[in-house]
C-alpha positions in Angstrom: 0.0 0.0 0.0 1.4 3.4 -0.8 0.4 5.5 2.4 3.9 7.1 2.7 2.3 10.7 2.4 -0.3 9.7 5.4 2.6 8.3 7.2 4.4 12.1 6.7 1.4 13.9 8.0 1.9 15.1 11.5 0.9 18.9 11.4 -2.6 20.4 11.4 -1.7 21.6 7.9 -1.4 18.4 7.2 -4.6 17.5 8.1 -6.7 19.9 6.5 -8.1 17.9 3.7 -8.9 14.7 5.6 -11.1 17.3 7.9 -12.8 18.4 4.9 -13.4 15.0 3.8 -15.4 14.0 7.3 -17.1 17.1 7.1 -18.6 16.4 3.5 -19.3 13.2 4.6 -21.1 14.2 7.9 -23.2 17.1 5.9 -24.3 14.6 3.2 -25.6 11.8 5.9 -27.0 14.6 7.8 -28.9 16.3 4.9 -30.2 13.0 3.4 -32.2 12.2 6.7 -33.3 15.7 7.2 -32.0 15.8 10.6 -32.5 19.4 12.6 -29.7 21.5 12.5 -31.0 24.7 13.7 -28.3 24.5 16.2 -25.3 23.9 13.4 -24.7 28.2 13.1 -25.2 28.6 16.7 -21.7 30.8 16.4 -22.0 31.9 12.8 -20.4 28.9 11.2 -21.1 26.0 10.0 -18.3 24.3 9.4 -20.3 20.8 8.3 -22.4 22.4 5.3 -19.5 24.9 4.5 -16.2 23.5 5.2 -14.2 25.6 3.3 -13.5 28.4 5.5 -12.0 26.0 8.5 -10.3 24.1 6.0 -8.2 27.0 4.6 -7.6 27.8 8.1 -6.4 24.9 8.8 -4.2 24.4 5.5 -2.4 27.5 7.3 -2.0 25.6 10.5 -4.5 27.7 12.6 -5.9 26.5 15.5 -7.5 29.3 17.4 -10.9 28.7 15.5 -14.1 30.0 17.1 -14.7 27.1 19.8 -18.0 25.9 17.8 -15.8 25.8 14.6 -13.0 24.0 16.9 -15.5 21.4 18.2 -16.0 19.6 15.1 -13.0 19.9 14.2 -11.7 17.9 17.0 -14.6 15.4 17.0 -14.1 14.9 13.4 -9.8 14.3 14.3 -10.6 12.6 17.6 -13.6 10.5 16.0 -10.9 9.1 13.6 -8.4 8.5 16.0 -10.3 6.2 17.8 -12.0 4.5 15.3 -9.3 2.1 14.2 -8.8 -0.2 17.1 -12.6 -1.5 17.9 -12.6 -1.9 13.9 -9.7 -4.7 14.1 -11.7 -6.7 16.6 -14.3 -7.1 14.4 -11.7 -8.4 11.4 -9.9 -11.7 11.2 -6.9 -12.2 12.9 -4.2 -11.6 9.3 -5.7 -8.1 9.1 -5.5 -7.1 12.8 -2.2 -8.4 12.9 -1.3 -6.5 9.3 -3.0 -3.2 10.0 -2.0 -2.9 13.8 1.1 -0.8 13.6 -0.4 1.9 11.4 -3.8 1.7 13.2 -1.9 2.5 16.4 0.4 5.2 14.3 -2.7 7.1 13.2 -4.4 6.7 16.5 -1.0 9.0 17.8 -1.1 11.5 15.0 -4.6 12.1 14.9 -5.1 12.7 19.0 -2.0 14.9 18.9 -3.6 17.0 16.1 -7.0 17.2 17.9 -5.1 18.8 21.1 -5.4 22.4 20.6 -9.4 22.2 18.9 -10.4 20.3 22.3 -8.6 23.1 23.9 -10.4 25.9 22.2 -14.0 23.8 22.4 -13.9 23.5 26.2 -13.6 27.5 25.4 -17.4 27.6 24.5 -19.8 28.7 26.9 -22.5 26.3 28.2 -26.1 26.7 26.9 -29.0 25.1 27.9 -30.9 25.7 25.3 -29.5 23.8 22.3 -32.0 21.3 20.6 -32.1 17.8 22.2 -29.4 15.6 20.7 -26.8 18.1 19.8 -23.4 17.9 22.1 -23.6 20.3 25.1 -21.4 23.0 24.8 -18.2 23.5 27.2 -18.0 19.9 27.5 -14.3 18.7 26.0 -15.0 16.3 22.8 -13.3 13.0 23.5 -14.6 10.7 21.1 -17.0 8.6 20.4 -17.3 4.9 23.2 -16.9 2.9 20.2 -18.9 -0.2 20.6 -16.4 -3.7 20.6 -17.8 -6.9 19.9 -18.3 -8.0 23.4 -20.8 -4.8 23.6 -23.2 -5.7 21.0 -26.5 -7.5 22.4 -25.8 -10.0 19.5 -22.9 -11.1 21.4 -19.2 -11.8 20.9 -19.6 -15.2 19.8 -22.1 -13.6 16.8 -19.2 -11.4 15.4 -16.6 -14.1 15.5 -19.5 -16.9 13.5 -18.6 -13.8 10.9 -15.2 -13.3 11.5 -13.2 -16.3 12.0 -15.6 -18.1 9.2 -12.1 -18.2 7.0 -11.4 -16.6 3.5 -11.8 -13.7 1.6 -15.6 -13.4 1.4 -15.6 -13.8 5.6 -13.4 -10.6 5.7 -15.7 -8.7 3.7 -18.6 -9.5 5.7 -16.4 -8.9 8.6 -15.4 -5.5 7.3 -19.1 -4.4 6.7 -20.4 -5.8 9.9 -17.3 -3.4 11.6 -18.8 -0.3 9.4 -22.2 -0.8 10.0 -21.4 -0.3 13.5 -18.8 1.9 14.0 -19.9 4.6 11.1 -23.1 5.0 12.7 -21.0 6.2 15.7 -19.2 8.3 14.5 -21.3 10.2 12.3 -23.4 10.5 15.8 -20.8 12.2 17.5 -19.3 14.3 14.6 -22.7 15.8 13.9 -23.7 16.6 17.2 -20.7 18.3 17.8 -21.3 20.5 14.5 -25.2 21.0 16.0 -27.3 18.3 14.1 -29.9 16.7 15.9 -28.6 13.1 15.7 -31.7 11.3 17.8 -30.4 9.0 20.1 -33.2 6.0 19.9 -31.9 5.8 15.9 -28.8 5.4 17.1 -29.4 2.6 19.1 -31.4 1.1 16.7 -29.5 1.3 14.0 -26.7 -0.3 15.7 -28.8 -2.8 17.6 -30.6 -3.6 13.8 -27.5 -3.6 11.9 -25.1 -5.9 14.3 -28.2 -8.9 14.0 -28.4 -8.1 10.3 -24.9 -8.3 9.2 -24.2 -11.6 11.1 -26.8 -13.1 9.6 -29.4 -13.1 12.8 -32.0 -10.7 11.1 -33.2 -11.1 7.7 -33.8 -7.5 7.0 -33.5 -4.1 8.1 -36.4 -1.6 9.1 -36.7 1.1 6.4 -35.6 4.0 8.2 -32.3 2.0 9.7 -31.7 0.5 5.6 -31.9 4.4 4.6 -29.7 5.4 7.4 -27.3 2.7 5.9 -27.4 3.3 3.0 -26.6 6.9 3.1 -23.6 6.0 6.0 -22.3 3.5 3.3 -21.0 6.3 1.3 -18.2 6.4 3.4 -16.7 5.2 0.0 -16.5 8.2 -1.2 -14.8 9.7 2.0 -12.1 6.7 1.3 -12.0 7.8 -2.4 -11.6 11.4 -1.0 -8.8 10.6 1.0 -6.9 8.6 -1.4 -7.2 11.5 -4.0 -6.5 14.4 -1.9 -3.6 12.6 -0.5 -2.2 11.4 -4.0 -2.0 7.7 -2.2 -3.0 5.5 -5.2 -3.3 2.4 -2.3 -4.5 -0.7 -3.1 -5.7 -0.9 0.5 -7.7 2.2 -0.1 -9.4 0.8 -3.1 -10.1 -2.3 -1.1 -12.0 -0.5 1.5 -13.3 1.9 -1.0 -14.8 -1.3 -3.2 -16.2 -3.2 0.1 -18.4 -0.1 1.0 -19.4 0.9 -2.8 -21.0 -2.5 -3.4 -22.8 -2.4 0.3 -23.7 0.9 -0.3 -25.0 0.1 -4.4 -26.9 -2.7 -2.6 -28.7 -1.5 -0.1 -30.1 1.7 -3.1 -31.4 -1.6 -4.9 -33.1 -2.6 -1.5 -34.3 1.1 -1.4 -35.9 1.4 -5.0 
């Protein structure tokens, strides 16, 4: 895989365009389920629907943004930073054993970035008035709890039926089980910080729904979770994103990029 240029980054500037990238993504989720965001310009700025402003400021290494601005910013650093790890323990043992060093790597870069935006976030003043299921105000981002295997009500032994199954089409259920988890936390936590009204019981059902249906212990999703999906599959583009911003050409990218494509192509089938 050629990641060499990801490898280099360790500088806010250099993490300008994969900001950008999470923002698009979390904007275009956000706007396909209509979610309120009369609480996304609280300060002036949204920097979800218009990223360009923060990322330019960024690109120039600032970091005294306006603490709304700031919040997503390190939400969107911080919710990549700790993504990586719970994703191994969904995958077979080859890939968490391959991907571990550069997992951990990122995990470093990223939460060293986020640093200052947490910093100037905490700088917000609390209000009690922001729409229910937005992120409080003065309260430091840390993250998304990422659910592990052992957390889902499907149970451990559930993910491993998918995991440990053996071969190549077991890793990319594996791999889609992981996403269909993990990106609906994420997206929760990156939008809320940026003012979208993520509500919490579609959270929860959309992981409780999608951990049963991708190992094989439901037969379908309900249609508001399969639309969730399929509009949180189109993290294929963020992975395309990436890889073009970042000149990468990785084969690894284009992995990921063709596992999510085809889940997300499927479930618009399921949709029409």
């Amino acid at each position: 895989m050629t990641v060499l240029r990801l490898v280099a980054a360790r500088g806010v500037a250099d993490f300008a365009e994969w900001f950008r990238a999470g923002a698009a993504y979390t904007d275009r989720v956000a706007d396909g389920m209509g979610f309120d965001r009369t609480g996304a310009n609280a300060d002036g700025a949204d920097p979800l629907a218009a990223p360009a402003p923060t990322t330019a400021a960024l690109r120039d290494g600032v970091t005294d943004l306006d603490p709304g601005v700031a919040r997503v910013v390190a939400a969107t650093f911080l919710g990549d930073a700790e993504f990586g790890a719970p994703f191994l323990a969904y995958t077979p043992r080859w890939y968490r054993l391959g991907l571990a060093g550069p997992v951990a790597l990122a995990t470093r870069r990223l939460r060293r970035v986020a640093e200052p935006f947490v910093e100037r976030a905490v700088a917000a003043p609390a209000e009690d008035d922001r729409p229910s299921g937005v992120a409080p105000d003065g309260v430091p981002p840390t993250g998304p709890a990422y659910s592990l295997p052992s957390d889902l009500h499907v149970g451990e032994e559930a993910v491993a039926g998918v995991r440990d199954a053996g071969g190549w089409a077991a890793f990319e259920r594996s791999f889609r089980l992981a996403d269909a988890v993990l990106h609906t936390e994420w997206f929760a936590d990156v939008a809320r910080a940026g003012g979208v009204a993520v509500p919490s019981d579609l959270v929860d059902r959309t992981v409780a729904e999608s951990a049963a249906y991708y190992t094989g212990r439901r037969a379908a999703l309900s249609p508001e979770v399969r639309r969730f999906q399929r509009l949180l599959f189109a993290d294929d583009e963020w992975v395309r994103d990436v890889d073009t911003s970042y000149r990468l050409r990785s084969t690894l990218f284009g992995v990921w990029e063709g596992i999510l494509r085809r889940e997300r192509r499927r479930l618009e089938r399921r949709d029409r």
